[in-house]
N, C-alpha and C positions, 0 to 999 in steps of 0.2 A: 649130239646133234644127229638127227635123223639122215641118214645117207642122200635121199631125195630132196634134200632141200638145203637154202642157204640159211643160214644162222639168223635169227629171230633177234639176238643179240648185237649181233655186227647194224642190222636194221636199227635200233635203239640207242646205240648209242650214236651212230652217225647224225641221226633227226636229234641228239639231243647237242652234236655240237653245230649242225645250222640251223636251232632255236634260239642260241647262244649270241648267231651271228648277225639272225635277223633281228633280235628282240632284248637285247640287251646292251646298252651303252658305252658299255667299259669293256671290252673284246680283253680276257682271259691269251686266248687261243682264236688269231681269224681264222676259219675255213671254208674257202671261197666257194669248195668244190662238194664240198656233203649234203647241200642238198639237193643238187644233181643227181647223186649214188642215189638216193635212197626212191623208195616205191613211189608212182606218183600218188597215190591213195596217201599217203603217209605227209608226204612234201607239200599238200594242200592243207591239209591239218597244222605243219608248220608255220605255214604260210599265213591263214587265218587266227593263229593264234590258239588255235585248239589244243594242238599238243602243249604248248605250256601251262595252259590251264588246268592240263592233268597232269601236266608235273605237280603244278601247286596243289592240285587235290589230294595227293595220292603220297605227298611228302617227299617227292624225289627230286628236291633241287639241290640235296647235298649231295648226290649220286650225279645229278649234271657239272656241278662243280669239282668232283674230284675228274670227273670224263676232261672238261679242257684245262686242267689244269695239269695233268699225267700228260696229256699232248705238248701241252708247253713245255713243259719240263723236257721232255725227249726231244724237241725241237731244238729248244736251246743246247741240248746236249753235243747233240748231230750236230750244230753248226760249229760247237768248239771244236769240236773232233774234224770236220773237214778243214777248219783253219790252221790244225797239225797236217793236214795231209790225208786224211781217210777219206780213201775216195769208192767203199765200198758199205753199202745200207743193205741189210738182211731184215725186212718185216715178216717176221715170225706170227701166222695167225692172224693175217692183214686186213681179214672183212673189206670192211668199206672204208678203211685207211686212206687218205688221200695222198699220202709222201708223195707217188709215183705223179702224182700231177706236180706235185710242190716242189721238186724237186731241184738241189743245184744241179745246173748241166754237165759237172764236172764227176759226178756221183752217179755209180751204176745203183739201181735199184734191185734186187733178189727179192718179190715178195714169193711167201711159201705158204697154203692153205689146203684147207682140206677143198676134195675136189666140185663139190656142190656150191661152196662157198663164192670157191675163187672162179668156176662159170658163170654166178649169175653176174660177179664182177667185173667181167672181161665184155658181156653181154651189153653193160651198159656201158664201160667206157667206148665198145666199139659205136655205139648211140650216139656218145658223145663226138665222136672222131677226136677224142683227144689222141695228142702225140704220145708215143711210147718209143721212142727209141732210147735204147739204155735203160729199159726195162722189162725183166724176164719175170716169168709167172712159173713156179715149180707147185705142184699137187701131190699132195701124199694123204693118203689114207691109213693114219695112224696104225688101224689093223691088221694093214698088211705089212706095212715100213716103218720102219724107225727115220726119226729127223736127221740124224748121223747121213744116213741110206740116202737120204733126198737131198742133204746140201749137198754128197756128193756127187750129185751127176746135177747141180747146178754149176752156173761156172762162178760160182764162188771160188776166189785164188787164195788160195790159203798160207801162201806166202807175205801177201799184204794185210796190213791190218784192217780191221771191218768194223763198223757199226752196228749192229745189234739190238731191237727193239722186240719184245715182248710183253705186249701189254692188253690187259684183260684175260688173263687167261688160267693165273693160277691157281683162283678162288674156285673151278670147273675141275680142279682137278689131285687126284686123292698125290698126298706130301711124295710119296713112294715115287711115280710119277716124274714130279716137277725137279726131286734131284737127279733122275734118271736123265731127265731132257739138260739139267744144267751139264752134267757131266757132256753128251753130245754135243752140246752147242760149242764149249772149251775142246772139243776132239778135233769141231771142223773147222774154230776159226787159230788166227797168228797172235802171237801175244802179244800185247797192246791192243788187242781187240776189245770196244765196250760194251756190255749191255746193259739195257734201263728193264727194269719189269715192276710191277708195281702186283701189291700183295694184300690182304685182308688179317688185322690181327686178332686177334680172340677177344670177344667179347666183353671178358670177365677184366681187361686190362685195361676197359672204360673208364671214367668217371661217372657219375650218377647221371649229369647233365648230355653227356656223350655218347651214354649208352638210350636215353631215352631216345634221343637223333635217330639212332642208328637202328632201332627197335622199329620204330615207326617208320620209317625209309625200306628196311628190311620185307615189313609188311605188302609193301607196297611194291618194290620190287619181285617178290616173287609170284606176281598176278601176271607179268609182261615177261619175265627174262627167264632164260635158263638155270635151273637151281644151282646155288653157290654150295659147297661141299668140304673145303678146306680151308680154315684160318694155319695162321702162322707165328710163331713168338719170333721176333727181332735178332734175339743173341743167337738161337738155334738155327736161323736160317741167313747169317752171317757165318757161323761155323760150316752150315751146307755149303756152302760159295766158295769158303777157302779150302775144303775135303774136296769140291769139284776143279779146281785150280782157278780161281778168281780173286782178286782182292779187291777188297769192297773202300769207292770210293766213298760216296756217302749213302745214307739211307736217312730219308726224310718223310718225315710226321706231318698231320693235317696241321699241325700250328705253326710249323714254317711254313708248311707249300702257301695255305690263307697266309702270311704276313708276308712271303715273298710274290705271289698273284693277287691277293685281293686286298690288301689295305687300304682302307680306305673307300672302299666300297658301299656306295647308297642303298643299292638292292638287296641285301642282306646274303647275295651271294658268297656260299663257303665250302668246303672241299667236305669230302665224308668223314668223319671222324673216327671210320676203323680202317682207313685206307693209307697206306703209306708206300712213298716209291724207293725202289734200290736201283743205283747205279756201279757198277761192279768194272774191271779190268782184267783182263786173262793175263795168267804170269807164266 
């Protein structure tokens, strides 16, 4: 991402979860507040029905489908977790995330961004006058800091357990990288800490039917979005997790996440078929 600007990406997928909200029957993921965030140039297009129409042109409704469906998941996730007691959410590369709006009032929020991002963020929640109390905004610019460096002089308490969301961000970024950042993230939080992150697998691990999806989606996506750079195999980044100190609670596939969010679904909405999420525990 270009230092002068906020993420092109964080814009896309937010309009693609309040295209979701306004225009599709069966709510995946509700999000009351993303199409607030997002440009008004954009949120008119939502509005009128324009951007879904180039979803369907462009083949990218399995890419909106795994977008609220990776939210729910992480939703649901967070709420187990605060029903044990975690009363601490770290959004890692939070774009135009809405947690900080959605949030339980019991739950401090940590989101962390790079510094273009999380300005043009701040800009418009200040628009909004939405409330923020119990929630801090930390800015790191990867190349000069490490995420280790910036949770800590968040008040991230590292004695309590924390929740941990990183989502969309793997496939941006080369494997070397993303164990480096797992390791950090096991540095700064307490065990029993969880995280969700969701991953992209290799191609060649398709089906014929799967990979044609994913082919033509792919297409399509790299006209609008930031170029994707790294797939991931399954067992090798389950062994990454437990090398960085995590144990992995589940990791799930487009064929549950579609039969646990969309069965039964009229609109033929379905989640990406090379997309799959991991939810993991620090030990």
């Amino acid at each position: 991402m270009e230092p002068d600007r906020s993420s092109h990406t964080a814009e896309f997928t937010a309009a693609m979860r309040a295209d979701h909200r306004l225009h599709d029957a069966d709510l995946v993921f509700d999000d009351a507040f993303a199409l607030q965030l997002i440009q008004p140039e954009l949120r008119a297009s939502v509005e009128k029905g324009e951007y879904r129409a180039m979803l369907e042109r462009m083949h990218l409704r399995p890419t909106q489908g795994h977008i609220v469906q990776r939210a729910r998941f992480a939703d649901d996730a967070l709420a187990a977790a605060v029903a044990r007691g975690v009363r601490q959410l770290v959004v890692l590369a939070a774009g135009l995330d809405s947690s900080c709006l959605r949030r339980d009032p019991r739950v401090r929020v940590i989101e962390v961004d790079h510094p273009a991002s999380q300005r043009a963020k701040r800009e418009r929640l200040a628009a909004l006058a939405a409330p923020l109390d119990g929630v801090e905004f930390t800015a790191v610019d990867f190349e000069r800091e490490e995420l280790g460096a910036a949770l800590a002089r968040s008040s991230l308490d590292r004695t309590r357990p924390a929740f941990v969301t990183w989502i969309g961000v793997t496939m941006y970024l080369p494997a070397a990288i993303t164990a480096a950042t797992l390791a950090q993230i096991r540095a700064s939080v307490a065990p029993g800490s969880e995280l969700v992150f969701d991953y992209p697998i290799p191609l060649d691990q398709l089906d014929p039917e799967a990979l044609a999806v994913a082919r033509t989606k792919n297409a399509g996506l790299a006209r609008i979005a930031e170029p994707r750079i790294t797939t991931y195999d399954p067992p090798d980044l389950a062994h990454t997790l437990v090398e960085r100190g995590f144990a992995l609670i589940e990791d799930v596939g487009p064929a549950e996440l579609d039969a646990r969010y969309c069965a039964g679904r009229r609109d033929g909405l379905r989640g990406n078929p090379e997309n799959r999420i991991a939810h993991a525990r620090a030990v």
